[in-house]
VOKE-837781 format. One line per 3 residues: number of its first residue (from 1); for each residue x, y, z of C-alpha. Coordinates in steps of 0.001 Angstrom, whole numbers, plus 524288, in hexadecimal, padded with zeros to 5 digits. Each point is the difference from the previous one (the first is absolute). Last residue first. Layout:
// VOKE-837781
NUM> X Y Z; ...;
This chain:
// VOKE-837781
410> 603A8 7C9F9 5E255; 7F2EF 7F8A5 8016F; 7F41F 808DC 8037A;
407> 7F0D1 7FC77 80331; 7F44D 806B9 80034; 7F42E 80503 805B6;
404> 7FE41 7F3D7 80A5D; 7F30E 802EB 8083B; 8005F 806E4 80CAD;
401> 7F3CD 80853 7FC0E; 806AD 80BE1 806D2; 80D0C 7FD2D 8003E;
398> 80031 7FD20 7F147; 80B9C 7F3EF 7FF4E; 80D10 801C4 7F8D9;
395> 805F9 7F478 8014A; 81179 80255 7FABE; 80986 7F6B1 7FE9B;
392> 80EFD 800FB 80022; 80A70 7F865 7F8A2; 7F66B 7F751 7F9E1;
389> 7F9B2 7F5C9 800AA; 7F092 7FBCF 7FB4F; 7F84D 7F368 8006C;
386> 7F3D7 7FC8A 7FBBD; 7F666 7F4EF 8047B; 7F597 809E9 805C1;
383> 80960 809A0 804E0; 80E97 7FD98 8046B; 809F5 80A9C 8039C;
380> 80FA6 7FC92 8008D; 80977 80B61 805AF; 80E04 7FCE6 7FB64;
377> 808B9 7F993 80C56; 80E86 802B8 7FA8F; 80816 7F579 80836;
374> 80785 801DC 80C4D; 80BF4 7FA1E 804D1; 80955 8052A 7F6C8;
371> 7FAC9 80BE7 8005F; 80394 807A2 7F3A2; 7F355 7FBA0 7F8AC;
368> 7F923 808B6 80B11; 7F4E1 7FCE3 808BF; 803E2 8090B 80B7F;
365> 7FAD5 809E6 7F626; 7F25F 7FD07 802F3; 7F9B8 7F8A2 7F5A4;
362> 7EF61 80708 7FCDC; 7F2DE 7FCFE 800EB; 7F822 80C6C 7FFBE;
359> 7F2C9 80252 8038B; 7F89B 80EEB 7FDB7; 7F330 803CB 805FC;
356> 8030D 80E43 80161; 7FDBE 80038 80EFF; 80227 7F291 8024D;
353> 80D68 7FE4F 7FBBE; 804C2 7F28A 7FFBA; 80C28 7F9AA 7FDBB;
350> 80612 7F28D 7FDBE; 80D15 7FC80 80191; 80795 7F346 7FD32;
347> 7F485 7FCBA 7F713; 7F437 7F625 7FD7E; 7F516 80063 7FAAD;
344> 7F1CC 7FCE2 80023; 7F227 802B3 7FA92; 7F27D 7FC9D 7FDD8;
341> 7FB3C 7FE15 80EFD; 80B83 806F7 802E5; 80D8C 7FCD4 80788;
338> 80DEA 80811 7FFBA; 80C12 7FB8C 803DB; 80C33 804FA 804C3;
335> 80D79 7F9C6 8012C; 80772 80B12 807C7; 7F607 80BE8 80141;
332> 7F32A 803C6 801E9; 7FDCA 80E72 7FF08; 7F1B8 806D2 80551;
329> 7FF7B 80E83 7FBD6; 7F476 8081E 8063F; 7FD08 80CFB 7FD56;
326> 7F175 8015E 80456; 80190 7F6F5 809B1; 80A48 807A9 804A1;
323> 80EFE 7FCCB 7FCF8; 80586 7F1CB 80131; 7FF04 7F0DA 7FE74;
320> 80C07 7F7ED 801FC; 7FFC6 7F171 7FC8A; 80BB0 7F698 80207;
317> 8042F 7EFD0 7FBE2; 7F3F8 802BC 7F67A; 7F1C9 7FD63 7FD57;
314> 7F5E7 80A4C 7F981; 7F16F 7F88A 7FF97; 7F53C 80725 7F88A;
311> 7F13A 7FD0D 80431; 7F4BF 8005B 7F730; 7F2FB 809B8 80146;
308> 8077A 8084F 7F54B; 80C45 8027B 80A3F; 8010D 7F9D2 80DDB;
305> 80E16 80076 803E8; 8070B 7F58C 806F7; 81005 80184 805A2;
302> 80810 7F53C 80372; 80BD2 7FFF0 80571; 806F2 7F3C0 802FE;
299> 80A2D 80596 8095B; 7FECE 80DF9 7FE54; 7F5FF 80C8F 80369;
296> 804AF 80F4B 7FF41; 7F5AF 80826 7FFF3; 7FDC5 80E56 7FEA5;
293> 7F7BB 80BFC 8041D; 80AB7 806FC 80347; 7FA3D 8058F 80C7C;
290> 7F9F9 7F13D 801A7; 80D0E 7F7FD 7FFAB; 7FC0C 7F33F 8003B;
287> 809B5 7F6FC 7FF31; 7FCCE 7EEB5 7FC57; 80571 7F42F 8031D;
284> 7FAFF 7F40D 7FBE6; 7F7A9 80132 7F2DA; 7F2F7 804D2 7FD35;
281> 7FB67 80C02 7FA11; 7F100 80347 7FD7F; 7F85E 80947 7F64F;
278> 7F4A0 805C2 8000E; 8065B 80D71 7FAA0; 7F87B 807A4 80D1D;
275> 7FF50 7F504 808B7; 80F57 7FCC8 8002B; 80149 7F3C4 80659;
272> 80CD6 7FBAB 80673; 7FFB8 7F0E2 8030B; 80DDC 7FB99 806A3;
269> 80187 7F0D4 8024C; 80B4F 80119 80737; 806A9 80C2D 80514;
266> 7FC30 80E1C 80095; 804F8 80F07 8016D; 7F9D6 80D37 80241;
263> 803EA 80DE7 7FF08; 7F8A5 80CBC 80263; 80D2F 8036E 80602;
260> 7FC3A 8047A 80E59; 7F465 7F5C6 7FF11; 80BC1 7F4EC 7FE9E;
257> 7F79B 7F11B 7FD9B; 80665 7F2EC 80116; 7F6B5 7F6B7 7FA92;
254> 7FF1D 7F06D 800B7; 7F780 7F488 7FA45; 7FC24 80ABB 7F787;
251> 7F576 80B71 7F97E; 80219 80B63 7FBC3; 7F286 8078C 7FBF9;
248> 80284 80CBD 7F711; 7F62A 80A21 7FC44; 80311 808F4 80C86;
245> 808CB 7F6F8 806DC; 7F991 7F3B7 806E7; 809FA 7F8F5 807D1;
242> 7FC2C 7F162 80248; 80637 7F518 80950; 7F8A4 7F304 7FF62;
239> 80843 7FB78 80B38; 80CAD 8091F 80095; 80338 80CED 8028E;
236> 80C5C 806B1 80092; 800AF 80F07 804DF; 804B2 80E03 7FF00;
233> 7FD63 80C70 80575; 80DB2 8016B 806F9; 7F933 80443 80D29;
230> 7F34F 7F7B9 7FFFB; 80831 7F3EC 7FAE4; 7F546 7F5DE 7FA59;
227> 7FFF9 7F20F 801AD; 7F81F 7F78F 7FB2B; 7F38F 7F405 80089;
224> 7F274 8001E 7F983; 8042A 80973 7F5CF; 7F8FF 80B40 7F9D8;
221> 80766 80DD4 7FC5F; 7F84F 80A92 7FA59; 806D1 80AF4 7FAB2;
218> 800CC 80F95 7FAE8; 7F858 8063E 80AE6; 803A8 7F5D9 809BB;
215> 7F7BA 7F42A 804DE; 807B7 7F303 80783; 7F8B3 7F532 8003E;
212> 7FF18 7F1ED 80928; 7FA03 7F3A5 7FEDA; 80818 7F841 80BC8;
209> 80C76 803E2 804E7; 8084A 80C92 7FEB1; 80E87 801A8 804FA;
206> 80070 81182 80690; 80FB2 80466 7FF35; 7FFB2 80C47 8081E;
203> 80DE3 7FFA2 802C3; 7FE5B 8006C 80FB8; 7EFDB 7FF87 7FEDB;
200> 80200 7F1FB 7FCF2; 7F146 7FAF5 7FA0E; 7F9AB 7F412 7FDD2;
197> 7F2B1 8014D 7F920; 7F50F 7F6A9 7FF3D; 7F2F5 80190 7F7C6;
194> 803E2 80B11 7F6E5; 7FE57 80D66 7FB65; 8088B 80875 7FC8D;
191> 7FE83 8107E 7FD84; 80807 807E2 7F54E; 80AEA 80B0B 800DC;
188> 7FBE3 80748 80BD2; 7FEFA 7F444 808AC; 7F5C6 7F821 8052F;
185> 80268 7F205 8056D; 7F162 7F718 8017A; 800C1 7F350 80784;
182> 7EEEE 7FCAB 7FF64; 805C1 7F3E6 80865; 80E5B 7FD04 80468;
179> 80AA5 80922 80316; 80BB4 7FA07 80571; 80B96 809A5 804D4;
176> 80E2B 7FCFA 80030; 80B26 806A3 80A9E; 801F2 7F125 80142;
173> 802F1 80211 80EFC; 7F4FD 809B9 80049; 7F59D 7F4F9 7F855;
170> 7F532 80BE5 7FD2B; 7F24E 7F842 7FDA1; 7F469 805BF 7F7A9;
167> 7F10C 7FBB9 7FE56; 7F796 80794 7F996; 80908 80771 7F842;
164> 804DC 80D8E 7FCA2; 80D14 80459 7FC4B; 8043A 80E01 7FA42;
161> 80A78 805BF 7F9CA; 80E13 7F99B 7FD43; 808A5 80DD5 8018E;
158> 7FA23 80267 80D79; 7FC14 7F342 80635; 7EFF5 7FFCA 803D6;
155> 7FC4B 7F3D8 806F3; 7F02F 7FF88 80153; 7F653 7F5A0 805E4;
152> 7F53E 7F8D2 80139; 7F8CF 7F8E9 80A01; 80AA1 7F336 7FFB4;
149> 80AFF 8063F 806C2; 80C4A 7FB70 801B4; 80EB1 80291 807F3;
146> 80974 7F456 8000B; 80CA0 7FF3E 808AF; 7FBFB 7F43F 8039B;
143> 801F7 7FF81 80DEC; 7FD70 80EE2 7FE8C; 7F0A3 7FD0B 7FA5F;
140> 7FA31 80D37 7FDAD; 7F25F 7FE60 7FD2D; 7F937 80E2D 7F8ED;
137> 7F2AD 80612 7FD97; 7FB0B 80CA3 7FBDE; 80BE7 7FF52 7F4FB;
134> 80BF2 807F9 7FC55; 80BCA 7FB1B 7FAF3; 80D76 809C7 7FDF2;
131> 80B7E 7FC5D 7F82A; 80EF3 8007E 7FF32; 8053B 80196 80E8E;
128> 7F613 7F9D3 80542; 7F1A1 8052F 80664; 7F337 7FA2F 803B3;
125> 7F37C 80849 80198; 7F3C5 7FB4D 80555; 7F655 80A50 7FFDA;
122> 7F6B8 7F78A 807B7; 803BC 7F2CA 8061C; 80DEB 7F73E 80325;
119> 8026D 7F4C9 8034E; 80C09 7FA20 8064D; 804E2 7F43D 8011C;
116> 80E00 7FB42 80A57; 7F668 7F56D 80515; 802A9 7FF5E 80E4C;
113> 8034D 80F04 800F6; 7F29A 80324 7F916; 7FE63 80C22 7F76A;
110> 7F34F 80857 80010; 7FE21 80C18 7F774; 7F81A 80B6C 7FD75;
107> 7FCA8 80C81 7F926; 80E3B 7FAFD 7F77B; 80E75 802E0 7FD78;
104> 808C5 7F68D 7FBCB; 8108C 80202 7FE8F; 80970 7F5B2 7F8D0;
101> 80D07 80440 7FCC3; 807A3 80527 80D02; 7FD89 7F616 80ADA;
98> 7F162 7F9B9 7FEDC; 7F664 80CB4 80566; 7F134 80018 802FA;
95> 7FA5F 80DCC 8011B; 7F182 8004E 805BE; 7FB9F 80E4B 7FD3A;
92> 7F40B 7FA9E 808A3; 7FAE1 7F1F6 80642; 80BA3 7F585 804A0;
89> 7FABF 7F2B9 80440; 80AD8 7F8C6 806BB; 801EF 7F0E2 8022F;
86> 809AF 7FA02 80914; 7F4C4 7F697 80297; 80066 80068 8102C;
83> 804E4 80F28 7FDF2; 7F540 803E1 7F90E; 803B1 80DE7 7FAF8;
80> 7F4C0 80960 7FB8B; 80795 80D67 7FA1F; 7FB1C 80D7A 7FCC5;
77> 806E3 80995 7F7E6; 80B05 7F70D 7F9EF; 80D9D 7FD31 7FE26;
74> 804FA 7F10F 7FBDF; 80E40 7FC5D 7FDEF; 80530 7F3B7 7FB42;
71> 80AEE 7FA3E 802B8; 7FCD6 7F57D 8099E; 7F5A6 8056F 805A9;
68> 7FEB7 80E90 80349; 7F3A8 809CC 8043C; 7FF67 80EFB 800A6;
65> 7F556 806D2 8045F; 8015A 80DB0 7F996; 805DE 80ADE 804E7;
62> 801F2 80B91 809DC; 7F153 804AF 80152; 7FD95 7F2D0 8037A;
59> 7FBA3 7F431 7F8A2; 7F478 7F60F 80485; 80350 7F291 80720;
56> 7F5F4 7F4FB 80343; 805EC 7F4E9 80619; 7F77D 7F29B 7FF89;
53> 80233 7F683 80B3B; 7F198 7FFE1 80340; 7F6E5 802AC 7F2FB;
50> 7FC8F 80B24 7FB11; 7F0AF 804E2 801BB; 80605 8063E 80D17;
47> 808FF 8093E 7F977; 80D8F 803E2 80682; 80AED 809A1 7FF80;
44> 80EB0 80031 7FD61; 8035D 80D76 7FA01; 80C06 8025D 7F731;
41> 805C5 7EE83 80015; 80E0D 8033B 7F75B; 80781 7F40F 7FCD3;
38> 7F62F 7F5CC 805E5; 80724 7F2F0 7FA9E; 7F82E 7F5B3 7F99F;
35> 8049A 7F426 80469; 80B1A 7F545 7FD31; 7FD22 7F115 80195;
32> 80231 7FCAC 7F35E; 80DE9 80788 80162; 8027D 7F838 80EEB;
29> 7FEA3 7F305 7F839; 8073F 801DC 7F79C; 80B8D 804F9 80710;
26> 7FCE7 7F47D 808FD; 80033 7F764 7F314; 80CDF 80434 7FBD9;
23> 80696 7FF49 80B9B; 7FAA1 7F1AC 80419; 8049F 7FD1F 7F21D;
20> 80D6D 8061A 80192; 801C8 7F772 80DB0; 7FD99 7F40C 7FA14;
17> 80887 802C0 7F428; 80ADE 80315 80922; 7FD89 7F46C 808E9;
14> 80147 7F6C5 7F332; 80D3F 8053D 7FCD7; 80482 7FEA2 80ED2;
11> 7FABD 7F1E0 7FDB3; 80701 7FB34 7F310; 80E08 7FF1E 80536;
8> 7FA04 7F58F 809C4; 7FA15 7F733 7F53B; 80CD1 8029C 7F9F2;
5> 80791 7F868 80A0A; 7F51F 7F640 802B2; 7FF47 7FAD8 7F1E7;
2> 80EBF 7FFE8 800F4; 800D7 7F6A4 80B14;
């Protein structure tokens, strides 16, 4: 008896969701079913090479003929409609509207009501609020929401520059565009090249993929997958990422670059090579400032300097290297060493100026006998089975032979 009692308190619930599906699906059905709409028709005439059931409308001295399907408006010159395929051709100043963002104008379009696509030829021009793509060739898909050409194309957004591409698509609901294929963006500051790009013309942020450069007057940035801001002027690359600064190469498993600031930044196994001194820093996070001309590099820091056909190794918990190349100081610091064919030592600091040829290893002053937790760490130099210490030690080397001149123990 109480199966049957709630078997009966069940059915009015049942009805109802019975009746909302029947609802749902007429509605449905009577959208799919929906036709083009003749807004405005100017001057209905006929052509006997078109085929029956086809309306042929030109404009009047009034307006133009003016067509509407669900949402979108179409005005043109000349019109074709084929009522048995709800399909229009629409020839001259054709203006194709999608409510108050999206606007194409073209020589000529035709749009199917069974379909919902649209494609567009000659001086195609498509419009939204933050960019503008031109092309000879255009498919608007509004099921989709996707717009594309594959005969080339050109999206131009004001503060970003300019896009060209072989083969572009503009996802409106995504407000993203996908360039693929000889993807070239040109702006004032530099040009980039690459084989995919991504771009949001609402904040102008633009994610590379694929081999890809970007070439300034003062840089050259490789990476084979980024991001770069085309307001702020900055990015992050990855995947054999590479900036090339005048005489400077950075190189990383990651690089976040500021052109506004000359300024760049890396992590993980961090190469810089300096082609003029023929030297090379390694270590695991590295700045580059390039108006400074300096480098900060830490975690395991190594730096390599060819001298006398032999190679000098500087390693220390931090290495900066500043001034010109003609001026340049390079400072390792916290438990330093220094490595030669026929020579090595040791200090908590180690110095180097290149322009006068001078190397000291010297304490900092962290290194006090005051410190409890710290221990005097006197400079130690060893050369061919001697050793030397002292409070500071001085290599004076003749910058232009690069041979050792002589050698100072205070």
């Amino acid at each position: 008896m109480l199966f049957f009692k709630n078997r009966i308190a069940l059915n009015p619930l049942k009805n109802l969701l019975f009746i909302l599906v029947i609802f749902l699906s007429a509605i449905s059905f009577a959208q799919e079913k929906q036709k083009i709409t003749i807004e405005y028709a100017g001057i209905a005439t006929s052509d006997p090479e078109i085929e029956d059931g086809a309306l042929i409308f030109l404009r009047d001295e009034m307006q133009q003929v003016h067509f509407i399907h669900k949402g979108v408006n179409l005005w043109c010159d000349k019109a074709v409609y084929y009522q048995d395929q709800d399909y229009i051709e629409a020839f001259s100043n054709v203006n194709m509207k999608q409510g108050d963002s999206i606007s194409m104008v073209a020589k000529y379009i035709d749009y199917s009501g069974k379909t919902e696509i649209a494609v567009a030829k000659g001086d195609v021009v498509l419009t939204e609020p933050n960019s503008v793509l031109t092309t000879d060739k255009l498919y608007f898909d509004r099921t989709r929401q996707l717009a594309y050409y594959d005969t080339s194309g050109k999206v131009v957004r004001d503060s970003s520059g300019t896009i060209t591409s072989q083969i572009g698509r503009y996802y409106m609901n995504a407000k993203k565009y996908q360039f693929t294929k000889d993807v070239v963006l040109v702006n004032p500051d530099y040009t980039l090249n690459t084989e995919r790009l991504d771009f949001f013309p609402d904040n102008g942020h633009a994610y590379l993929f694929g081999p890809s450069t970007i070439v300034g007057e003062e840089s050259k940035i490789y990476t084979e997958r980024g991001f770069y801001d085309t307001n702020a002027n900055t990015g992050y690359f990855q995947r054999n990422a590479k900036i090339d600064y005048d005489s400077r190469t950075i190189e990383g498993d990651s690089i976040y670059f500021d052109r506004n600031r000359s300024f760049a930044s890396a992590t993980n196994n961090i190469k810089v090579t300096d082609t003029i001194n023929n030297s090379i820093v390694r270590g695991h996070y590295a700045e580059v400032w390039r108006d400074k001309d300096s480098v900060f590099i830490t975690k395991r820091a190594l730096a390599i300097t060819v001298q006398e056909k032999d190679s000098v190794y500087l390693h220390a918990d931090t290495l900066m290297v500043t001034g010109k190349e003609d001026n340049r100081i390079t400072r390792a610091y916290y438990n330093a060493k220094l490595y030669k064919s026929d020579l090595a030592g040791k200090a908590d600091s180690i110095h180097v100026n290149h322009k006068t040829g001078l190397t000291e290893l010297i304490n900092l002053s962290r290194f006090s006998s005051t410190d409890a937790f710290a221990t005097a760490r006197k400079p130690v130099l060893w050369n061919i089975g001697n050793q030397m210490t002292g409070d500071t030690i001085h290599l004076i080397s003749n910058v232009e032979t690069e041979k050792l001149d002589s050698l100072k123990v205070f």
